[in-house]
C-alpha positions as CSV (number, residue, x, y, z in Angstrom):
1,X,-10.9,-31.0,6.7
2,X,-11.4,-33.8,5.1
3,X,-8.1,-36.2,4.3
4,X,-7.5,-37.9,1.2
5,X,-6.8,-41.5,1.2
6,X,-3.2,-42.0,1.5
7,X,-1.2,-44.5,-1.0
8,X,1.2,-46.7,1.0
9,X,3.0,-47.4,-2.0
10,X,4.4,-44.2,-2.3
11,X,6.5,-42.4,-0.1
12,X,5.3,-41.1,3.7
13,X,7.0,-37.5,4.2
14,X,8.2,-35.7,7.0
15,X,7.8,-31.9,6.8
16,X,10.5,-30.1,9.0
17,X,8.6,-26.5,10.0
18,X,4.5,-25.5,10.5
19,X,2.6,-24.1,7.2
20,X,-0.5,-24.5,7.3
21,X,-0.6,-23.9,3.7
22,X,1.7,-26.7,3.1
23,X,-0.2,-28.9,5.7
24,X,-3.2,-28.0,4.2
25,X,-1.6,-29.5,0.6
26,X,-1.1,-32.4,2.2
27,X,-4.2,-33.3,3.4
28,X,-5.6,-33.1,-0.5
29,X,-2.1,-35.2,-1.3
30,X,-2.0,-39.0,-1.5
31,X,1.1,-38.8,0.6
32,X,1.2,-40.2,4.1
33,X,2.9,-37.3,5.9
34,X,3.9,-36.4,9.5
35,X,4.7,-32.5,10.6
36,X,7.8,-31.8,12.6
37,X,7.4,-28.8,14.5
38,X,8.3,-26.8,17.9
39,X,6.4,-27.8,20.8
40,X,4.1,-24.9,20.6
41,X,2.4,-26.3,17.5
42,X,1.2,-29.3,19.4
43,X,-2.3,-28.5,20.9
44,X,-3.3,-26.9,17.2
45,X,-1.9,-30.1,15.8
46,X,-3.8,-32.6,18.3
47,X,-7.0,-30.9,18.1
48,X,-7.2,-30.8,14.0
49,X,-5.9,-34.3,13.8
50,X,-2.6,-33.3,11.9
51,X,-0.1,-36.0,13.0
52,X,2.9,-34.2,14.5
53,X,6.1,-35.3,15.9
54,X,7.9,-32.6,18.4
55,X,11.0,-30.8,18.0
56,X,13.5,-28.1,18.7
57,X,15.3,-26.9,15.3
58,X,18.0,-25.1,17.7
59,X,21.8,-25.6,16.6
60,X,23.0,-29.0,15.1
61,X,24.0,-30.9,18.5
62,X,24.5,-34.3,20.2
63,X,20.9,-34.8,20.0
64,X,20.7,-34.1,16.4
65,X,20.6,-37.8,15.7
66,X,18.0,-38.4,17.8
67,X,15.0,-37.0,14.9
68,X,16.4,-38.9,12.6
69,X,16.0,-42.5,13.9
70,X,12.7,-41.5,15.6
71,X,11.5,-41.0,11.9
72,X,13.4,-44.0,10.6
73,X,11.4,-45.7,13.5
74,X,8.3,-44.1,12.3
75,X,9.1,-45.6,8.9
76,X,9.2,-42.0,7.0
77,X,11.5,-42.2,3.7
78,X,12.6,-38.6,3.1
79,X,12.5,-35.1,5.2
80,X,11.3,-32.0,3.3
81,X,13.0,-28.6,4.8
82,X,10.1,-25.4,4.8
83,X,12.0,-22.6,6.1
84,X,15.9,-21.5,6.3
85,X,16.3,-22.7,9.3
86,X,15.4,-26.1,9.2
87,X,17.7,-27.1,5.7
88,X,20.5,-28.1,7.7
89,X,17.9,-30.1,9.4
90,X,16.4,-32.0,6.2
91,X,20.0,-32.1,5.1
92,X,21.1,-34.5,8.3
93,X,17.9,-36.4,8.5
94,X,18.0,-37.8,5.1
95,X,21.3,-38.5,5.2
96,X,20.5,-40.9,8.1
97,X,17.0,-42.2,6.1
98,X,18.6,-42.5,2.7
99,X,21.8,-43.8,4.0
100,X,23.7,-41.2,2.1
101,X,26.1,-39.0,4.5
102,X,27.0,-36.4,1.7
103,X,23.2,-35.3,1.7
104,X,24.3,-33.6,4.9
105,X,27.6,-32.0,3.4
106,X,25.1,-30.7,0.7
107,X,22.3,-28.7,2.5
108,X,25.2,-27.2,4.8
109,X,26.1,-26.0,1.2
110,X,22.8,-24.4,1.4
111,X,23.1,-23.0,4.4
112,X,26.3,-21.0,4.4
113,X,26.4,-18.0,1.6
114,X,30.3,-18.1,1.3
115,X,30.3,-21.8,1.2
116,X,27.9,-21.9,-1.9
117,X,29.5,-18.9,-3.6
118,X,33.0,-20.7,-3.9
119,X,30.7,-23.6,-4.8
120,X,29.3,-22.3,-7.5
121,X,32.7,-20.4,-8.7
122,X,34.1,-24.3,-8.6
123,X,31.2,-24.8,-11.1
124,X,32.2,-22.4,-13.5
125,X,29.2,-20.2,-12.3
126,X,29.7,-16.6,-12.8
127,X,29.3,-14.8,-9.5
128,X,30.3,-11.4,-8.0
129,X,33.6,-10.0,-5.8
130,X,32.6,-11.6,-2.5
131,X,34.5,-12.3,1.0
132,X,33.8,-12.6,4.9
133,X,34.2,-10.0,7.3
134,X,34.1,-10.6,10.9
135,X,34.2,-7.0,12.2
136,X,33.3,-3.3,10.9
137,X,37.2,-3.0,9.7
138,X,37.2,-6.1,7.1
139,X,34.1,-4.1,6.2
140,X,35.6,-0.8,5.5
141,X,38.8,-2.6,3.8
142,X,36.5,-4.4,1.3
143,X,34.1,-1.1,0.7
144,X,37.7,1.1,0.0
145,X,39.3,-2.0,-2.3
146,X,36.2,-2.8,-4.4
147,X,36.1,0.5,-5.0
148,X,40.4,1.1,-6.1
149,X,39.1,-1.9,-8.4
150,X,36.8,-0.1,-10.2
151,X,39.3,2.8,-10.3
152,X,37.2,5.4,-8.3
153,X,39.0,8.2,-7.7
154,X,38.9,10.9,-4.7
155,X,35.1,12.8,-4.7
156,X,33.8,10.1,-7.2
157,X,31.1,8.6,-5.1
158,X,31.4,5.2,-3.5
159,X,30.1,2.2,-5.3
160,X,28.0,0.0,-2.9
161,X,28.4,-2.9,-1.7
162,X,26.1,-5.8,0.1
163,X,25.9,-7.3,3.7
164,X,24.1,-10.9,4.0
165,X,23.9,-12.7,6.7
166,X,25.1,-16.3,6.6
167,X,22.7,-18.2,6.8
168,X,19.4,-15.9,7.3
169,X,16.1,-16.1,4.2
170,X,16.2,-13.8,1.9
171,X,15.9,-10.0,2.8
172,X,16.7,-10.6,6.7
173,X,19.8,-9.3,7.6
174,X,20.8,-8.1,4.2
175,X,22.1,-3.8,4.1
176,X,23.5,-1.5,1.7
177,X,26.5,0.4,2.6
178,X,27.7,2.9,0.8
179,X,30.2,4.7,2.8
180,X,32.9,4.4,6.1
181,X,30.3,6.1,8.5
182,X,27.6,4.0,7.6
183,X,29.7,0.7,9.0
184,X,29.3,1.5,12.3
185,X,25.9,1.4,12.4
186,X,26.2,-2.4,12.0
187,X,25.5,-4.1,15.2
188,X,27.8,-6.4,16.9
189,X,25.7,-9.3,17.1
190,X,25.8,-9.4,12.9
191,X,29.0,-10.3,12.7
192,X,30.3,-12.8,10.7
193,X,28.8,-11.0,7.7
194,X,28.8,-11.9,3.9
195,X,30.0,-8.8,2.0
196,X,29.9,-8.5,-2.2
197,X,30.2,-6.1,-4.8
198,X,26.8,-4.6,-6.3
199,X,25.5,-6.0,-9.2
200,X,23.7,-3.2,-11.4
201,X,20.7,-5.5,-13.4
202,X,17.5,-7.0,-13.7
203,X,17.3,-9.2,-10.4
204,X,15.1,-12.5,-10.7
205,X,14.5,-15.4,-8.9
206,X,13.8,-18.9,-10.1
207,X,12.2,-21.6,-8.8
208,X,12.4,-25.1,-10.2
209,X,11.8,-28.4,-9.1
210,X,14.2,-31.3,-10.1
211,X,13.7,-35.0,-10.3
212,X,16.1,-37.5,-11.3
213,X,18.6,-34.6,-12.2
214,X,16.2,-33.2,-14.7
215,X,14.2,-29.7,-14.3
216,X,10.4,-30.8,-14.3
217,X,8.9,-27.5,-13.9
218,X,10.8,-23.9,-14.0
219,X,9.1,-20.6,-13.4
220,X,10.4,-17.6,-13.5
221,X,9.3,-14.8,-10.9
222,X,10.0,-11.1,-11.3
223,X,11.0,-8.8,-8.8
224,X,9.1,-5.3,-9.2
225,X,11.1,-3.6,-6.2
226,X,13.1,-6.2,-4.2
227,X,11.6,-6.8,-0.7
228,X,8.1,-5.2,-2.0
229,X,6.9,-7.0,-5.3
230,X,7.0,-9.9,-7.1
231,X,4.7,-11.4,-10.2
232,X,4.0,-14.9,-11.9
233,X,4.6,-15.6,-14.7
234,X,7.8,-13.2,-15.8
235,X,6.9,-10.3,-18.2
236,X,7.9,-11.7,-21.7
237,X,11.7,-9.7,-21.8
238,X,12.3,-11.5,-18.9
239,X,11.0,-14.9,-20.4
240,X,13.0,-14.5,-23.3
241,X,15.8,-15.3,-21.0
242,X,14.2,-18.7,-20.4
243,X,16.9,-21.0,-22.2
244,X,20.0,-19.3,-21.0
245,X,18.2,-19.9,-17.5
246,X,17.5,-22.9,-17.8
247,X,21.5,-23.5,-18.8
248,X,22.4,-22.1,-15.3
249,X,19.8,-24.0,-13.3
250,X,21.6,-27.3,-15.2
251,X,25.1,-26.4,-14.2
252,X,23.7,-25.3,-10.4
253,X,22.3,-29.0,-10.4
254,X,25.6,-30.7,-11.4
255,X,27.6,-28.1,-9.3
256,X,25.8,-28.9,-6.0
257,X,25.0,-32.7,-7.3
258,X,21.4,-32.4,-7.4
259,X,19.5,-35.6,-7.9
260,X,15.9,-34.6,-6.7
261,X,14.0,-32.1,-4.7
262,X,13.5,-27.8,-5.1
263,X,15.7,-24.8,-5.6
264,X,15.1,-21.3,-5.1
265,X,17.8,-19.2,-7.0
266,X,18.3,-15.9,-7.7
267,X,20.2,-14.8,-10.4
268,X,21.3,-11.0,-12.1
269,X,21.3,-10.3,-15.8
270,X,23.7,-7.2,-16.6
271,X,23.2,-4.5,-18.9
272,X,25.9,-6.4,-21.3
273,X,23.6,-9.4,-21.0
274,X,26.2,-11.4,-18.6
275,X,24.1,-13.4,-15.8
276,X,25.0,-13.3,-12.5
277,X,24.2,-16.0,-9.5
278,X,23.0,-14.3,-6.5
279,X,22.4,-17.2,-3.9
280,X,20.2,-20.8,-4.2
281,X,17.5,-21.6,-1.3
282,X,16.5,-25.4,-0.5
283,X,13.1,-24.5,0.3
284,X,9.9,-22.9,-0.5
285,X,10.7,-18.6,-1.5
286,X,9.0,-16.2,0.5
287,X,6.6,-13.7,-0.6
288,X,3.7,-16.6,-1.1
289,X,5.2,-17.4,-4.1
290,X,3.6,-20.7,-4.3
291,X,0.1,-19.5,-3.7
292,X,0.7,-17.3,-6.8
293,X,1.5,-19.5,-8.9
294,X,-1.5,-22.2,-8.2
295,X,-3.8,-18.8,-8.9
296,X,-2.2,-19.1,-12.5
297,X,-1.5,-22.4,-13.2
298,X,-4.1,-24.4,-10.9
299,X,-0.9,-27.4,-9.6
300,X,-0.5,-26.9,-5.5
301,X,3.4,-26.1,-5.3
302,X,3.7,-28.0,-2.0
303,X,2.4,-31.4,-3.6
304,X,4.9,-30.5,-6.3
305,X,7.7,-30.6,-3.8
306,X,6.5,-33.4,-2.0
307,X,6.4,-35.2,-5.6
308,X,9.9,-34.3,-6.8
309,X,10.9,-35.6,-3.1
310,X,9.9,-39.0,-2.8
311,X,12.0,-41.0,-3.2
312,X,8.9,-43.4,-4.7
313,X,7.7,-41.2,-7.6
314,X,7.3,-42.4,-10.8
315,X,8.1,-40.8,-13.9
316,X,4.5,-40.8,-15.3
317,X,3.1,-39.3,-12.2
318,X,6.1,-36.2,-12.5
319,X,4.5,-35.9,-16.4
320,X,0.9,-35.9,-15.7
321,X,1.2,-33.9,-12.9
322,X,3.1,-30.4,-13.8
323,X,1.8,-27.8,-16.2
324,X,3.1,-26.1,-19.4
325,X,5.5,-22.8,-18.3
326,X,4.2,-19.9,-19.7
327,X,1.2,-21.1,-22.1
328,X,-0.9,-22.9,-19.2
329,X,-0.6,-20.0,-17.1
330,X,-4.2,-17.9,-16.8
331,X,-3.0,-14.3,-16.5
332,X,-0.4,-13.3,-14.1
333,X,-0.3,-13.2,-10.6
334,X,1.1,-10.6,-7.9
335,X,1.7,-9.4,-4.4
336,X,3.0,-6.2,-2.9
337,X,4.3,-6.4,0.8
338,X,3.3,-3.1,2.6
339,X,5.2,-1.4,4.9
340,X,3.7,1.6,6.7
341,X,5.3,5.3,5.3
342,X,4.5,7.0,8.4
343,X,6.0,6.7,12.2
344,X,2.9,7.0,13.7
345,X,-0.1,4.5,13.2
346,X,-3.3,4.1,14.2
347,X,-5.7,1.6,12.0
348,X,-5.6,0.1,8.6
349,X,-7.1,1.7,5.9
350,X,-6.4,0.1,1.8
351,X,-6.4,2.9,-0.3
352,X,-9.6,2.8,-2.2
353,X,-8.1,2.8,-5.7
354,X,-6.2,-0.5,-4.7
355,X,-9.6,-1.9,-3.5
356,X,-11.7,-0.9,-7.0
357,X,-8.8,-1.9,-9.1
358,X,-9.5,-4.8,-11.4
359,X,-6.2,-6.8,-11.1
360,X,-7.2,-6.4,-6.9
361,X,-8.2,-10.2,-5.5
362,X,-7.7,-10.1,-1.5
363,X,-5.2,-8.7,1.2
364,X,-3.8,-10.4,4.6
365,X,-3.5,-7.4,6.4
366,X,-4.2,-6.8,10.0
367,X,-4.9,-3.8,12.3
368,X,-1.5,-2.6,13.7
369,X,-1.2,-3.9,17.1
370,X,1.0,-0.9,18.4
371,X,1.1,2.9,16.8
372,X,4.6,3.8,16.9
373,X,6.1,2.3,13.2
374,X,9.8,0.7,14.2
375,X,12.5,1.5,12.0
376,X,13.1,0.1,9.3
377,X,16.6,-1.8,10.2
378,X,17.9,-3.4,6.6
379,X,15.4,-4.8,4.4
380,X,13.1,-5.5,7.4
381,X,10.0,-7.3,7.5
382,X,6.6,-6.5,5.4
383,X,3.3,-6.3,7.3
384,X,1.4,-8.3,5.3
385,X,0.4,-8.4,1.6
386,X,-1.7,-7.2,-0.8
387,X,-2.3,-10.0,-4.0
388,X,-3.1,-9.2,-7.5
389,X,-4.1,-11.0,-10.6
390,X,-4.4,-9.8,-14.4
391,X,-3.7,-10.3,-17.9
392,X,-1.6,-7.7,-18.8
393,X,2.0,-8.5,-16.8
394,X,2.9,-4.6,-17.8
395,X,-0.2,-2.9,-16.5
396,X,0.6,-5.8,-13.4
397,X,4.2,-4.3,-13.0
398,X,2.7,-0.6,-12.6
399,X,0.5,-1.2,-10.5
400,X,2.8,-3.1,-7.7
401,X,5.4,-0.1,-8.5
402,X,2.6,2.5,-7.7
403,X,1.8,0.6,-4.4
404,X,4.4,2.2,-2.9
405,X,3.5,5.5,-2.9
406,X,0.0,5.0,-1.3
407,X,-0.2,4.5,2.6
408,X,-2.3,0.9,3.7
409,X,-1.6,2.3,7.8
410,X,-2.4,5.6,8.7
């Protein structure tokens, strides 16, 4: 692929995690960038001319330094995290480029559910009953007391409540329990656990990208089925929330001192119309949530990040470059992540009236490389999706819903 020519005046980027979608953004990008990835990235790296610095994203350690003045050395001004893992990562890099150690206190703020939920409480945020457990009884005790709170009483059944892991994207690690017995099917090995009341509502997420302590572009993405389906832009209820959004995404910036960069929160609104916050990510969301929203807008979400970043953007470039919300948006855009119904699989097959449905535009899914279906521990993990794009966000909505009743591995 051809490179565009870089502009030294502006800032030279390191991205922490492989994407080739994001590396692919980059090479379009006047931004001089370098990719910082595990070792087994290298050879791909080398032979397609991507420049590529090695490196472990294990634990924080002794050597944890050690990237960060290799890529002051290399002369890089700022560190842009990709995944989960590798906030904490961005976090202690740039506070060793920009001279700035609370950048460090900050994405470990990120990082750590229970630290950002007291956070966000010190914010004046509104979030729900939460608290660490670190084995199956702190688990039980919290089930059987959020419960007395809401004044249950004996045969009325169980309220539920969450299990997230710490510091694990998304859907990973996250269950529903609903009563004693189902406590001990947690696994050892999950322990220390975020635990919190269940929010009834309209779950959303948000992503916005911030620079200079100002939100420069804010979409709003709906959740169809949480873990299946998402769409861009929001259905228009869900856009009429817009300004009381964009409150919360204001007090989340002064709360966690946000000067530039992207969140990812996710947020509840309540029958009663009272909003809830959920979590914030530092990085890109899952579910190819970028890619949908350059179908409907046209702006590459990676460059966006790169731009609200660097530390050398100008103010003009942030305004020519982003978008109208909403009104700029051509149609709306979709994916469904499929998971097979049956135990037993033996090829992929899409189900025709997904194929010859208008709003259909392509699919990432592969053969299944072994027959028997694993179960389905938590949330678990989608095996690939299927992407959309209409006018109509309601007819949209349907048709993710109805994906999950058809069978894409039979």
């Amino acid at each position: 692929m051809l490179m565009t020519a870089k502009n030294p005046q502006k800032g030279y980027v390191a991205l922490l995690g492989w994407s080739l979608n994001a590396i692919e953004a980059l090479e379009k990008f006047d931004r001089r960038f370098i990719v910082v990835a595990p070792d087994w990235a290298r050879a791909f790296a080398e032979e397609h001319d991507i420049p590529f610095m090695r490196w472990d994203f294990e634990r924080l350690n002794d050597r944890s330094m050690e990237i960060a003045e290799k890529l002051k050395d290399e002369g890089v001004d700022v560190a842009i995290p990709l995944f989960e893992e590798t906030v904490e990562w961005a976090g202690a890099v740039n506070s060793v480029l920009m001279d700035n150690p609370r950048l460090y206190g900050q994405s470990v703020l990120f990082r750590d559910k229970a630290l950002m939920k007291r956070r966000a409480q010190l914010g004046g945020i509104r979030v729900g009953i939460f608290e660490e457990a670190h084995d199956r009884e702190d688990v039980i005790r919290f089930l059987k007391r959020v419960n007395q709170t809401l004044l249950k009483l004996d045969g009325d059944p169980n309220d539920p409540i969450h299990l997230k892991a710490f510091d694990k994207a998304g859907c990973l690690g996250h269950r529903v329990i609903r009563t004693p017995d189902e406590v001990d099917t947690i696994p050892d090995e999950e322990f220390p656990v975020l635990m919190e009341s269940h929010l009834d509502g309209w779950e959303f997420a948000v992503e916005a990208w911030i620079h200079d302590g100002k939100i420069r572009f804010l979409n709003i993405s709906e959740y169809v089925t949480l873990g299946y389906s998402v769409f861009v832009p929001a259905s228009p209820e869900l856009e009429n929330w817009r300004p009381r959004i964009e409150q919360e995404i204001e007090k989340l910036i002064k709360t966690f001192d946000l000067q530039s960069g992207f969140i990812h929160p996710e947020y509840f609104v309540t029958s009663d119309g009272t909003m809830y916050f959920g979590e914030v990510a530092y990085r890109p969301p899952g579910f190819k949530v970028f890619e949908l929203l350059e179908k409907v807008y046209g702006f590459n979400a990676y460059q966006a990040m790169v731009l609200v970043f660097d530390p050398k953007t100008e103010e003009q470039e942030i305004l020519d470059f982003f978008p109208r919300e909403v009104v700029d948006a051509k149609g709306h855009a979709g994916c469904f992540g499929v998971y097979p119904r049956r135990r037993v699989v033996s090829h992929l097959e899409i189900p025709e009236e997904t194929l010859n449905h208008p709003y259909f535009d392509f699919h990432e899914l592969t053969a299944p490389l072994e027959e028997t279906v694993t179960k389905r521990t938590a949330f678990g993990t989608h095996w690939g999706l299927v992407y959309f794009h209409g006018d109509d966000p309601y007819q949209m909505r349907d048709l993710l819903k109805h994906q999950e009743e058809l069978d894409f591995y039979i």
